[in-house]
ROSEMAR-360717 format. One record per residue (C-alpha): residue number from 1; chain; x, y, z. Coordinates in steps of 0.25 Angstrom, whole numbers. Example, Ala and Ser with C-alpha at 12.3 -4.5 7.8 and 13.67 -1.06 7.14 Angstrom:
<pts>
<n->1 chain->A xx->49 yy->-18 zz->31>
<n->2 chain->A xx->55 yy->-4 zz->29>
</pts>
This chain:
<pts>
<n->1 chain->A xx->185 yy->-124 zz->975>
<n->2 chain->A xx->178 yy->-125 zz->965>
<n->3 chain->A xx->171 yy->-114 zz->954>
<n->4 chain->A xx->160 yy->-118 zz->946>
<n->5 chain->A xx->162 yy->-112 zz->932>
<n->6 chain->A xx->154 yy->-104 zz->924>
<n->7 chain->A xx->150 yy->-114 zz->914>
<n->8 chain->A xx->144 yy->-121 zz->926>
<n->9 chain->A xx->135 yy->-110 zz->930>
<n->10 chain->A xx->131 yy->-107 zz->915>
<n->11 chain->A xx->126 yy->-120 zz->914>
<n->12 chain->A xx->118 yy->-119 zz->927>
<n->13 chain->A xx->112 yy->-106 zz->925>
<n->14 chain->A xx->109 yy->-111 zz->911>
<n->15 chain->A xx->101 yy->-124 zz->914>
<n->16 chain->A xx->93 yy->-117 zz->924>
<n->17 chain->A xx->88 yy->-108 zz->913>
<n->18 chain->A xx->74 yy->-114 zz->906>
<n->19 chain->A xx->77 yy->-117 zz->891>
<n->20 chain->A xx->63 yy->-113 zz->888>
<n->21 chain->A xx->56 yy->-101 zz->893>
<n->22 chain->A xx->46 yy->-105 zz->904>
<n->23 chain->A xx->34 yy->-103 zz->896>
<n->24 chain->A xx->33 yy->-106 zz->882>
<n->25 chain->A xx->23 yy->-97 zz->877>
<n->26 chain->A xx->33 yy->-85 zz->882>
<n->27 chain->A xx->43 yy->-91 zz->874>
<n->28 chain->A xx->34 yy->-91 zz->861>
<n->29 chain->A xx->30 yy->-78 zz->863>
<n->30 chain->A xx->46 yy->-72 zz->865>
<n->31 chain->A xx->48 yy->-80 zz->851>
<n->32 chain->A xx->35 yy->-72 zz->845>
<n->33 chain->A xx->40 yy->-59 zz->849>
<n->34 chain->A xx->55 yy->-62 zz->845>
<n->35 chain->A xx->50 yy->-68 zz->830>
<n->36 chain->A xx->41 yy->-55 zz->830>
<n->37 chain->A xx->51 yy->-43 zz->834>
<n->38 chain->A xx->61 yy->-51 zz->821>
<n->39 chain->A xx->48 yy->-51 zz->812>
<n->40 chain->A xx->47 yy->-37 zz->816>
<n->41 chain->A xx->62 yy->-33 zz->814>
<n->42 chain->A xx->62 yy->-40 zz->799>
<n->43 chain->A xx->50 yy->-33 zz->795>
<n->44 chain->A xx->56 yy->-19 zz->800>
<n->45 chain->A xx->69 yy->-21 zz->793>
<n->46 chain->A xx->62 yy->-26 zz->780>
<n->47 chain->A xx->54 yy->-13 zz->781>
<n->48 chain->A xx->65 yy->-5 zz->784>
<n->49 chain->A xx->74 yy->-12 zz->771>
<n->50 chain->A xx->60 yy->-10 zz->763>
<n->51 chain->A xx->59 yy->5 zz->767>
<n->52 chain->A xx->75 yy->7 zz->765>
<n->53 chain->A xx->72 yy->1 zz->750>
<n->54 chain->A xx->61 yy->10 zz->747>
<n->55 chain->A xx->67 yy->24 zz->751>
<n->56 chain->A xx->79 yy->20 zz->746>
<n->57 chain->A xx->72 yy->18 zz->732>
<n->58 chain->A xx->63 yy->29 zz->732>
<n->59 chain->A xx->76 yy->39 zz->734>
<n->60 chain->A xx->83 yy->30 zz->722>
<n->61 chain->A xx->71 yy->35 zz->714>
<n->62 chain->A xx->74 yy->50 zz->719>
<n->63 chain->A xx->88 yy->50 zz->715>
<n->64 chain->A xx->85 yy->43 zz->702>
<n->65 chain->A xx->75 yy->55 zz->699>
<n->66 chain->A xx->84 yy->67 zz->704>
<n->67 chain->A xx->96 yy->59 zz->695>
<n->68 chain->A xx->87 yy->58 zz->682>
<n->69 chain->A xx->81 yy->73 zz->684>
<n->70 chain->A xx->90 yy->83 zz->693>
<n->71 chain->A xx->85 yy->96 zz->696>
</pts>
């Protein structure tokens, strides 16, 4: 008797999957959507450097004052 491997029902279940999706303006529009979200994760971790930046210099400037002239 024999078994047919795995390898051999890999490949069959794997050529019957289209290579493209069915219709290719879906297929653009998942691409859109995907290259938007990164955009929108970049600019929100540039931001949030940005922000991080600036509040860490404002309380520079505090510290540098309370240093220079304590109460």
């Amino acid at each position: 008797m024999v078994k047919p491997s795995a390898a051999l029902f890999a490949s069959l279940s794997a050529s019957s999957l289209p290579s493209n999706p069915l219709c290719p303006a879906v297929h653009h529009t998942m691409s859109l959507y995907v290259f938007l979200f990164f955009c929108l994760v970049s600019m929100l971790a540039i931001q949030t450097i940005s922000c991080t930046k600036w509040c860490l210099g404002l309380l520079i400037v505090d510290l540098k004052a309370l240093i220079v002239h304590p109460k």
